[in-house]
Biopython code that builds the backbone (N, CA, C, O; Angstrom):
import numpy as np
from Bio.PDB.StructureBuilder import StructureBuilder

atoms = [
    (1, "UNK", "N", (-14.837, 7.735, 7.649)),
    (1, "UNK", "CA", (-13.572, 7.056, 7.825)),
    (1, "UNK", "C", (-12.668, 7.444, 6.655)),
    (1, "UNK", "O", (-13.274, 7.667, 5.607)),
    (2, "UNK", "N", (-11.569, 7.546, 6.631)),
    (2, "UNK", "CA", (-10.448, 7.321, 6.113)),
    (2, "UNK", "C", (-9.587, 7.172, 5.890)),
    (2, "UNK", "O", (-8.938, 7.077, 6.931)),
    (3, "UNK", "N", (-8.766, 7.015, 4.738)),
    (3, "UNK", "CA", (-7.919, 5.920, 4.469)),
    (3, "UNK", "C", (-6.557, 6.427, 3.259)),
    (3, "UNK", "O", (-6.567, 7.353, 2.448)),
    (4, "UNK", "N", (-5.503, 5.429, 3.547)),
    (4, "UNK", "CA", (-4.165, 5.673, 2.028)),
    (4, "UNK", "C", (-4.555, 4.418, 1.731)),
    (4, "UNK", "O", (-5.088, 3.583, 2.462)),
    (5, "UNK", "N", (-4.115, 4.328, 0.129)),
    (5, "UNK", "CA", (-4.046, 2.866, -0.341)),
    (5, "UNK", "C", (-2.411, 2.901, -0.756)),
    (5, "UNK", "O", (-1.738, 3.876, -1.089)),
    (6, "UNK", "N", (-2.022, 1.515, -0.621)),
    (6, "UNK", "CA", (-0.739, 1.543, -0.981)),
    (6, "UNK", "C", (-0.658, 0.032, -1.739)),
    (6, "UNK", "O", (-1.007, -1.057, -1.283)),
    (7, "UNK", "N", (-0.123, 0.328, -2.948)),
    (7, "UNK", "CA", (-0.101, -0.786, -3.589)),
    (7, "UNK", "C", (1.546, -0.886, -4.151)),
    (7, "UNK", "O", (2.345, 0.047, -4.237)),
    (8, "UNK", "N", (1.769, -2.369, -4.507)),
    (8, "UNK", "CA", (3.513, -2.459, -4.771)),
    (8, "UNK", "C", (3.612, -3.942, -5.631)),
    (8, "UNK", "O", (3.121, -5.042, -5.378)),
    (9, "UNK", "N", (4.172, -3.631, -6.372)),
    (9, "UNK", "CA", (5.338, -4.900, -7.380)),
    (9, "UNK", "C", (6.333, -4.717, -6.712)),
    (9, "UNK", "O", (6.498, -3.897, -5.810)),
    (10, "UNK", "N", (7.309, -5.762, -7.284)),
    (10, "UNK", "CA", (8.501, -6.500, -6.804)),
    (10, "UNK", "C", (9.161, -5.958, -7.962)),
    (10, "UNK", "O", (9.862, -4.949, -7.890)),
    (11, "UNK", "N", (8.918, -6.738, -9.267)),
    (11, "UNK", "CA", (9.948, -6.931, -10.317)),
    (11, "UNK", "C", (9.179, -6.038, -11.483)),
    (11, "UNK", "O", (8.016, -5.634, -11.481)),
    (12, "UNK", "N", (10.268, -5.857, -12.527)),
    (12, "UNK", "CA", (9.604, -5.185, -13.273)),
    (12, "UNK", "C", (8.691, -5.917, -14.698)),
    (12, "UNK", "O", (8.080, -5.349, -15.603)),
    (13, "UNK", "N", (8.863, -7.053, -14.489)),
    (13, "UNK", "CA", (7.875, -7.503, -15.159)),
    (13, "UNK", "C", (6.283, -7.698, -14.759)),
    (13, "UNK", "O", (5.474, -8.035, -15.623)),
    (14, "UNK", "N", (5.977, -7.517, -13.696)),
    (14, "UNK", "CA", (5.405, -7.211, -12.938)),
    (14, "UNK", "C", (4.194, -5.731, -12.918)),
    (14, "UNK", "O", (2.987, -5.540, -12.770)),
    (15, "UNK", "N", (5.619, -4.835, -13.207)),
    (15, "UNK", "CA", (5.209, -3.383, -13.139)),
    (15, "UNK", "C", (4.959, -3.379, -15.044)),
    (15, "UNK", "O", (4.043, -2.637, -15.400)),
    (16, "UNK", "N", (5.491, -3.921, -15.859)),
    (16, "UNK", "CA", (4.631, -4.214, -17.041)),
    (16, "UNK", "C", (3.456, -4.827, -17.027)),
    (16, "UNK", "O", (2.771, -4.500, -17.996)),
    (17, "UNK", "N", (2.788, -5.831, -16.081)),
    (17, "UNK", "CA", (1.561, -6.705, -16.254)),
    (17, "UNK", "C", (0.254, -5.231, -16.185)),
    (17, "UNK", "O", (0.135, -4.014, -16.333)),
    (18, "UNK", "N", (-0.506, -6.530, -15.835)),
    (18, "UNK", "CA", (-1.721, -4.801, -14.700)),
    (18, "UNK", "C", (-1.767, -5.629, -13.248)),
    (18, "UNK", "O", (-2.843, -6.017, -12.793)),
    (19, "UNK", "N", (-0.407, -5.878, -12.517)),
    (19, "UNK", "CA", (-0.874, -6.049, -11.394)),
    (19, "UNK", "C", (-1.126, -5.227, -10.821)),
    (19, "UNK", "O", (-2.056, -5.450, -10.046)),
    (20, "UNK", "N", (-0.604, -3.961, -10.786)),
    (20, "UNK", "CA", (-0.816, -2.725, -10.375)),
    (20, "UNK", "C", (-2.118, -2.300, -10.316)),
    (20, "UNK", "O", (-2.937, -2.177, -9.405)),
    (21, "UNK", "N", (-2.121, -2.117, -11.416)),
    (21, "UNK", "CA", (-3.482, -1.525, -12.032)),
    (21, "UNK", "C", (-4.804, -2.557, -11.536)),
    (21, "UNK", "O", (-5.878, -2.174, -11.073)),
    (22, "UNK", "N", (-4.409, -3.837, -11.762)),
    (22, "UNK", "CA", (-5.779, -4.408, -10.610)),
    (22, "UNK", "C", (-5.547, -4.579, -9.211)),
    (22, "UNK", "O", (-6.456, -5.166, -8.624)),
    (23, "UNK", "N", (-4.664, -4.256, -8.589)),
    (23, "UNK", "CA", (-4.398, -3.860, -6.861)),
    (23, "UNK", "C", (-5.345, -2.643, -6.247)),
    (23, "UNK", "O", (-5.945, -2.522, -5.178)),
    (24, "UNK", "N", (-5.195, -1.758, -7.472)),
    (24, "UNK", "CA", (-5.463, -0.112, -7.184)),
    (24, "UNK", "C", (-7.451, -0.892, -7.526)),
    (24, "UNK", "O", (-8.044, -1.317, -6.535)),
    (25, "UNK", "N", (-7.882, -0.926, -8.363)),
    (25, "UNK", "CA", (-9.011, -1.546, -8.587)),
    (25, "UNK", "C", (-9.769, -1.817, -7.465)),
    (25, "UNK", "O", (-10.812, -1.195, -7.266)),
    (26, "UNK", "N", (-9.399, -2.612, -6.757)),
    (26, "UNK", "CA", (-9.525, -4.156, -6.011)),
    (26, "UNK", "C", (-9.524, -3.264, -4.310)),
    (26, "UNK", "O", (-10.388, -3.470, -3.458)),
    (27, "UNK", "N", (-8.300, -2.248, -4.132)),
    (27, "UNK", "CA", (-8.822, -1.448, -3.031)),
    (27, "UNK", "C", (-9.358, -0.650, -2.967)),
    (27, "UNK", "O", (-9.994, -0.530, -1.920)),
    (28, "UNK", "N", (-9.494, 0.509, -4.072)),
    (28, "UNK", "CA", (-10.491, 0.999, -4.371)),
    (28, "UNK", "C", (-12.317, 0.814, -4.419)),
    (28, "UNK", "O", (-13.215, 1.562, -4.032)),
    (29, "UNK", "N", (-12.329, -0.584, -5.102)),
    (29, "UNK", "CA", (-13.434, -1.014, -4.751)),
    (29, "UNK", "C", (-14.119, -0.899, -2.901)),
    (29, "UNK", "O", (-15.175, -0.667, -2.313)),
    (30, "UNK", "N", (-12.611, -1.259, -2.598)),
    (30, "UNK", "CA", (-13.059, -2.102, -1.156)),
    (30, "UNK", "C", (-13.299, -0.532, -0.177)),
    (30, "UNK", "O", (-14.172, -0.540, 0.691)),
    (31, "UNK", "N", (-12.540, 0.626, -0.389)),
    (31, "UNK", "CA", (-12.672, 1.694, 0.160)),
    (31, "UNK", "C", (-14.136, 2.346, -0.455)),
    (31, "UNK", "O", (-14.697, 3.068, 0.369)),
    (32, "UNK", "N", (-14.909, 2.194, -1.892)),
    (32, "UNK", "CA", (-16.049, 2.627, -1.754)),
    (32, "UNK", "C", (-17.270, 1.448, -0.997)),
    (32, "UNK", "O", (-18.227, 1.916, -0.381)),
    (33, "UNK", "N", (-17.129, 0.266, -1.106)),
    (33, "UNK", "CA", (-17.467, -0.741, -0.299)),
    (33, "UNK", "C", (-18.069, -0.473, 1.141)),
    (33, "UNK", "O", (-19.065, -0.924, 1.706)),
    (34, "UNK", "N", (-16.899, 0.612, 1.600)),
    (34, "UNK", "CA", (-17.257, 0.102, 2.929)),
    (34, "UNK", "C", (-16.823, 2.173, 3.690)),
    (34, "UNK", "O", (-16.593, 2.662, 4.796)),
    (35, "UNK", "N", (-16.921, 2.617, 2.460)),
    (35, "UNK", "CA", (-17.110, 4.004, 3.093)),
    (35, "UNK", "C", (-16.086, 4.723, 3.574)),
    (35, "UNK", "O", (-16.175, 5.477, 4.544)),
    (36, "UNK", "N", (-14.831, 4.471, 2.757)),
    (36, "UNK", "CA", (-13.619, 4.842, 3.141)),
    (36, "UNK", "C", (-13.237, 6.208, 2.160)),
    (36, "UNK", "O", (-13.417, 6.175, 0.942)),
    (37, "UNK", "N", (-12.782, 7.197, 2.744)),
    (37, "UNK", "CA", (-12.729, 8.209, 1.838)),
    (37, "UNK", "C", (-10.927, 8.261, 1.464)),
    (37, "UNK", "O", (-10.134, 8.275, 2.405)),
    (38, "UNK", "N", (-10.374, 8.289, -0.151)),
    (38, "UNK", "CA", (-9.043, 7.925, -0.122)),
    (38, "UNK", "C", (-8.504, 9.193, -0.030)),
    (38, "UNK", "O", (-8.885, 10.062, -0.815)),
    (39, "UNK", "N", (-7.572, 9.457, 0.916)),
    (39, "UNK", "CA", (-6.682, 10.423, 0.932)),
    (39, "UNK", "C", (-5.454, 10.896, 0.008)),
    (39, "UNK", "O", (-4.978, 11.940, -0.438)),
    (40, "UNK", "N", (-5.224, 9.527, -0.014)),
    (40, "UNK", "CA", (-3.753, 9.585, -0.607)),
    (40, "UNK", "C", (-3.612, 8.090, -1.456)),
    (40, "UNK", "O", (-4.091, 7.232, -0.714)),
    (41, "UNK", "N", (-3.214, 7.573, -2.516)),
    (41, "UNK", "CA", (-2.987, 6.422, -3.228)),
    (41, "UNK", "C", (-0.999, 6.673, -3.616)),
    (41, "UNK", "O", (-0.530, 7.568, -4.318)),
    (42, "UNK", "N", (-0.172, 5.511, -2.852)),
    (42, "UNK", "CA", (0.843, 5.322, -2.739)),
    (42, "UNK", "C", (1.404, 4.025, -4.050)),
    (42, "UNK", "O", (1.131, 2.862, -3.753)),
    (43, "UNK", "N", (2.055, 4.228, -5.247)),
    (43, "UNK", "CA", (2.129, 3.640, -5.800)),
    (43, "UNK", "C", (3.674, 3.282, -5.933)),
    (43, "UNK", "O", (4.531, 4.138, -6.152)),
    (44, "UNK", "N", (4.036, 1.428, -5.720)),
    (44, "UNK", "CA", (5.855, 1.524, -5.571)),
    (44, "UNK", "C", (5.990, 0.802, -6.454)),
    (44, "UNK", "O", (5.440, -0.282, -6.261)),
    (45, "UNK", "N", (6.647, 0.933, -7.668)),
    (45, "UNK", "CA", (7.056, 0.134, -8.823)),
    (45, "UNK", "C", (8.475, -0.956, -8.909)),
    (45, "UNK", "O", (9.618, -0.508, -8.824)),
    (46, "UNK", "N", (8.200, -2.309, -9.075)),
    (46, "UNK", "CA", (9.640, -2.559, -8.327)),
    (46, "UNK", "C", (10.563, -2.686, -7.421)),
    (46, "UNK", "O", (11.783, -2.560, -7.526)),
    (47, "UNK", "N", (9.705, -3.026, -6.239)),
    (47, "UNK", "CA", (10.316, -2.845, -4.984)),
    (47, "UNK", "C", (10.114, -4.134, -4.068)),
    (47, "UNK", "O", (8.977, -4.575, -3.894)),
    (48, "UNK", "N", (11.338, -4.792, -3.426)),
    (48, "UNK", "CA", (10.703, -5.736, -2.879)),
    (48, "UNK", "C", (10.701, -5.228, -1.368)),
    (48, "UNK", "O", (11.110, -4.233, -0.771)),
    (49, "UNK", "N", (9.791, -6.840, -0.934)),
    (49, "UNK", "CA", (8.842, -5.864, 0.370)),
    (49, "UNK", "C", (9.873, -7.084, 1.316)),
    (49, "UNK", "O", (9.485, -7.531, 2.396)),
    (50, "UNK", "N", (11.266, -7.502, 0.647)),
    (50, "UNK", "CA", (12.087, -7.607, 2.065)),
    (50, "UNK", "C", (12.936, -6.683, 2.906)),
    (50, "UNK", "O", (13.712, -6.915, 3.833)),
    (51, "UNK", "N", (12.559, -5.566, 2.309)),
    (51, "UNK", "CA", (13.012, -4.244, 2.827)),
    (51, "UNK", "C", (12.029, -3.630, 3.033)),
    (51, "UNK", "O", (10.892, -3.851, 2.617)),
    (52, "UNK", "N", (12.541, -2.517, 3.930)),
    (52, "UNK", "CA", (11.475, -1.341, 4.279)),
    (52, "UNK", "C", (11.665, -0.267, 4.076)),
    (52, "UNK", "O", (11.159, 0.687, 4.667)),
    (53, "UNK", "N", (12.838, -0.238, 2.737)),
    (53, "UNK", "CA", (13.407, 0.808, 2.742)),
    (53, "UNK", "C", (12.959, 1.036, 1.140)),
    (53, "UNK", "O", (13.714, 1.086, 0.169)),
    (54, "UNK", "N", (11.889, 1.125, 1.158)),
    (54, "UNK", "CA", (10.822, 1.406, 0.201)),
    (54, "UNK", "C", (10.644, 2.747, -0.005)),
    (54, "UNK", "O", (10.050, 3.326, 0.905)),
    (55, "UNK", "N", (11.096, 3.606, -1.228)),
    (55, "UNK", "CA", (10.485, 5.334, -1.472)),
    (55, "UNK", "C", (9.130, 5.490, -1.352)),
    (55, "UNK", "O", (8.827, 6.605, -0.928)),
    (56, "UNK", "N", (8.165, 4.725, -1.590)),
    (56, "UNK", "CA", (6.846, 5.224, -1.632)),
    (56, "UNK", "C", (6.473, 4.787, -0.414)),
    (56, "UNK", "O", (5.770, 5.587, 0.204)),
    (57, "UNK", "N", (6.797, 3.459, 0.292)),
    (57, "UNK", "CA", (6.128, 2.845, 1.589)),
    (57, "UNK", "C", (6.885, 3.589, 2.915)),
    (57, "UNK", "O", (6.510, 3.498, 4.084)),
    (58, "UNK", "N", (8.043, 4.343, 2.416)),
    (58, "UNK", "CA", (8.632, 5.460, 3.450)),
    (58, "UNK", "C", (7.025, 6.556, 3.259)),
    (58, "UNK", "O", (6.083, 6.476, 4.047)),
    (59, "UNK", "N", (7.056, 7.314, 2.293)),
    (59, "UNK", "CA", (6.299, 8.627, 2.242)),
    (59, "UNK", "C", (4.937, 8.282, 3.043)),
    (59, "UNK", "O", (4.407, 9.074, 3.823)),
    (60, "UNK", "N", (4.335, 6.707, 2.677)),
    (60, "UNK", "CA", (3.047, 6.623, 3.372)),
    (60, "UNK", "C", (3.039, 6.608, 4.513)),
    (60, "UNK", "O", (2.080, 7.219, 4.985)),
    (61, "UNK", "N", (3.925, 6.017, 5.463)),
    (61, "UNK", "CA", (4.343, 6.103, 6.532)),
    (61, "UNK", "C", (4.317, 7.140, 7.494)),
    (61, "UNK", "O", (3.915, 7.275, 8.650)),
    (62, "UNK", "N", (5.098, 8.092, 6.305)),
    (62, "UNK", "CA", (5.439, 10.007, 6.882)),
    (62, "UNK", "C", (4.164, 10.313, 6.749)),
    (62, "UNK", "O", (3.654, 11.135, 7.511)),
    (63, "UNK", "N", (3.289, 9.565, 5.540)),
    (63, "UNK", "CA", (1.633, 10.329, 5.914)),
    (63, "UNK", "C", (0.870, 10.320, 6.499)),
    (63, "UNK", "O", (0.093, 11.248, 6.723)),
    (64, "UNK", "N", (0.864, 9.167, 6.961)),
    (64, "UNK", "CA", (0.208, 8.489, 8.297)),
    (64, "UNK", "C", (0.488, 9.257, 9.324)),
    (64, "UNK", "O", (-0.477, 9.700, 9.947)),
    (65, "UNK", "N", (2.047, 9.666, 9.834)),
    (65, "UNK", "CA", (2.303, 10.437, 10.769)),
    (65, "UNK", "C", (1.466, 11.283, 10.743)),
    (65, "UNK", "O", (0.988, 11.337, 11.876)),
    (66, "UNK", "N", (0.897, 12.146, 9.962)),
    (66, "UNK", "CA", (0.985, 13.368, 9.511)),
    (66, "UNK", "C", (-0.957, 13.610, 9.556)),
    (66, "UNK", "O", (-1.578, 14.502, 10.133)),
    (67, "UNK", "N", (-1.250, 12.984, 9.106)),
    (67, "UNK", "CA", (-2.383, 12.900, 8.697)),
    (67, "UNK", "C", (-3.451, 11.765, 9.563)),
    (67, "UNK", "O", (-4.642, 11.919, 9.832)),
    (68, "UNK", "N", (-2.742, 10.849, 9.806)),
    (68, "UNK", "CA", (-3.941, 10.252, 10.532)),
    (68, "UNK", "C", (-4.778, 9.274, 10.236)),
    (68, "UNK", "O", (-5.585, 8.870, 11.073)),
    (69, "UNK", "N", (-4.675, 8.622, 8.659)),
    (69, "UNK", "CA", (-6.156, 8.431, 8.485)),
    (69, "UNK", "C", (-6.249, 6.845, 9.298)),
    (69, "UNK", "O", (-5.365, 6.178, 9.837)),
    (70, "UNK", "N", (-7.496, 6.631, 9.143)),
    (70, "UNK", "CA", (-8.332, 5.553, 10.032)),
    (70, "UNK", "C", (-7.788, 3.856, 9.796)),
    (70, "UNK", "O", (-7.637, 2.975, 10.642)),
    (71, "UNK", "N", (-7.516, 3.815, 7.871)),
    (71, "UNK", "CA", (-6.998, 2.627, 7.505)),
    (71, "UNK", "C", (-5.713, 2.578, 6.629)),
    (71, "UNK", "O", (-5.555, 3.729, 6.222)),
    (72, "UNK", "N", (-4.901, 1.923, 6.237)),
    (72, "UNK", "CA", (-3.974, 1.684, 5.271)),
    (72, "UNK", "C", (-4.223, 0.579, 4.655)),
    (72, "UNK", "O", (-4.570, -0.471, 5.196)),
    (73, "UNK", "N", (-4.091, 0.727, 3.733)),
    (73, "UNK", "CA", (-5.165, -0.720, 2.608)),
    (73, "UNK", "C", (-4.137, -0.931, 1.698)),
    (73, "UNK", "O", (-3.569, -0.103, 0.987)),
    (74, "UNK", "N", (-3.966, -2.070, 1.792)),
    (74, "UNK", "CA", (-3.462, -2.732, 0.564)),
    (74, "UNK", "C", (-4.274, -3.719, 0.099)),
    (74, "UNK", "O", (-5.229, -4.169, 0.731)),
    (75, "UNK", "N", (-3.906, -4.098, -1.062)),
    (75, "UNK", "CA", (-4.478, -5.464, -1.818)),
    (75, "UNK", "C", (-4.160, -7.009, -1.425)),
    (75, "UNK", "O", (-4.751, -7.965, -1.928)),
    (76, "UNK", "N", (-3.061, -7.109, -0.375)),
    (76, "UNK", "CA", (-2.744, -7.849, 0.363)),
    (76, "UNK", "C", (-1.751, -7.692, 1.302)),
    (76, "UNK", "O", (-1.253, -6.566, 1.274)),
    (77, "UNK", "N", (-1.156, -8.672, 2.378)),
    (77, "UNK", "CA", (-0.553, -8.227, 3.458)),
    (77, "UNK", "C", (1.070, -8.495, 2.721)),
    (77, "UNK", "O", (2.037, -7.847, 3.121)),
    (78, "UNK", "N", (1.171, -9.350, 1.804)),
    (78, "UNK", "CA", (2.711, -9.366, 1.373)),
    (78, "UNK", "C", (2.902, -8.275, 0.399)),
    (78, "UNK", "O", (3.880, -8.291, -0.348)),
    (79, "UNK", "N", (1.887, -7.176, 0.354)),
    (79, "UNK", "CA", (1.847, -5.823, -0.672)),
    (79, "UNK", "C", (3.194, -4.964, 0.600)),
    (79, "UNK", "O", (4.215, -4.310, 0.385)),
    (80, "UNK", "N", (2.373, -5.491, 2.100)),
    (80, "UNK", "CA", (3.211, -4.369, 3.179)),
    (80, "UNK", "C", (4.693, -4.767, 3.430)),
    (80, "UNK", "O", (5.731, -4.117, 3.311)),
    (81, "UNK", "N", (4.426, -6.188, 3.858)),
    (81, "UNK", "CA", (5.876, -6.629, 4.354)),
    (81, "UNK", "C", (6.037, -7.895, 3.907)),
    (81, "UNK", "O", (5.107, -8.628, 3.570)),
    (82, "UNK", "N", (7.329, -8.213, 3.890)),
    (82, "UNK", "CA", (7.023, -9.391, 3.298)),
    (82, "UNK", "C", (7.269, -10.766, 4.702)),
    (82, "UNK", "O", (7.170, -11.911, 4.261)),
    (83, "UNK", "N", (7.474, -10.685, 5.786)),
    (83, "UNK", "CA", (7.346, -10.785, 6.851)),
    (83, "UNK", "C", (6.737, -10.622, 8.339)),
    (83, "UNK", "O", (7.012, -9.660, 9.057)),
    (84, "UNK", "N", (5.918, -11.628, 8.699)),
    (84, "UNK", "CA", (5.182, -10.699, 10.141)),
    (84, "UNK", "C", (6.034, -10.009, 10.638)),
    (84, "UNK", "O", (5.462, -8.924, 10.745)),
    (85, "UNK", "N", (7.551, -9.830, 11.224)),
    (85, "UNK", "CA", (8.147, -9.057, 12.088)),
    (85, "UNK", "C", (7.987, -8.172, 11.271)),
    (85, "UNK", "O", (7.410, -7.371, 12.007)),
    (86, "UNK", "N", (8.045, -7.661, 10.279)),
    (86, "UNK", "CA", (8.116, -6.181, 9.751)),
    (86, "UNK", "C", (6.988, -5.894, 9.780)),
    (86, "UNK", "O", (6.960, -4.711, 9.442)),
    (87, "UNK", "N", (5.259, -6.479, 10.119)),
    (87, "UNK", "CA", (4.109, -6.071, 9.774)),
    (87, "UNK", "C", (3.776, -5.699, 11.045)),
    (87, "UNK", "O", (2.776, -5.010, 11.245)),
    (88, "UNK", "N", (4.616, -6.135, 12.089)),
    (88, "UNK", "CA", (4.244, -5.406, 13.358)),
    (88, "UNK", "C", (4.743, -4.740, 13.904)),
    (88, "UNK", "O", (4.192, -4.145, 14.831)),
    (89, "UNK", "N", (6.519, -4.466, 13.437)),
    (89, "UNK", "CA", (7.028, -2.917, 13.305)),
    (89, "UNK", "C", (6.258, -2.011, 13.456)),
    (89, "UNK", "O", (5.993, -1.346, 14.457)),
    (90, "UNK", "N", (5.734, -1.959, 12.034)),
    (90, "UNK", "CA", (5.054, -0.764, 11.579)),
    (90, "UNK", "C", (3.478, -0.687, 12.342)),
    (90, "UNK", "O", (2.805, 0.299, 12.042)),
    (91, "UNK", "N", (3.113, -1.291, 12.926)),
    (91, "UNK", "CA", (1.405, -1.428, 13.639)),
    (91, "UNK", "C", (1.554, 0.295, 14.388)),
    (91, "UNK", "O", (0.621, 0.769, 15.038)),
]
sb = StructureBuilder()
sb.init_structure("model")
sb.init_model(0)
sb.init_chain("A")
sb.init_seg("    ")
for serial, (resi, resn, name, xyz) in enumerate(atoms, 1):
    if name == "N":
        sb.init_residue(resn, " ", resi, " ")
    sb.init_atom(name, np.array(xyz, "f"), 0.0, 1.0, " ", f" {name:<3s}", serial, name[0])
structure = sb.get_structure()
C-alpha cells in the first residue's frame, strides 16, 4: 500500500512550536504501523484550512492525480479541511 502524508499549521506561531514536527511523527508512525510505503510528505506552513487554496494541499492533490497512492494521511481531519463540505469535495 501506499500513501502522501500531508501535514499543516494555521498560524505562525504554530509553525514555531513542533506541531509540525509531531504531526509528521505521529503519521509516520502510523504509515510504518500499518505498512504504508510514503511517497511523498506535503508540508504547509501557515495556512488556514478555511480555504482550499492551499500551495502545498493544491500540489498533493495534483499528486494524487498523478500518482495514485492508496491513502492520504494526515494527523487529523481539521489538518484537511476545516469543514465536512470541503472534506467531501475532495473524496
Amino acid at each position: 500500500m501506499t500513501g502522501i502524508i500531508y501535514i499543516r499549521v494555521s498560524s505562525d506561531e504554530q509553525v514555531k512550536g513542533t506541531s509540525l514536527d509531531e504531526q509528521l511523527e505521529a503519521c509516520q508512525k502510523y504509515c510504518a504501523d500499518n505498512n504504508i510505503e510514503i511517497l511523498a510528505i506535503f508540508r504547509e506552513e501557515g495556512a488556514s484550512a478555511k480555504s482550499t487554496e492551499r500551495e502545498k494541499f493544491l500540489e498533493a492533490i495534483e499528486f494524487c492525480r498523478k500518482h495514485k497512492p492508496d491513502a492520504f494521511i494526515v494527523w487529523k481531519g481539521d489538518r484537511f479541511a476545516r469543514n465536512l463540505l470541503d472534506r467531501e469535495v475532495h473524496r
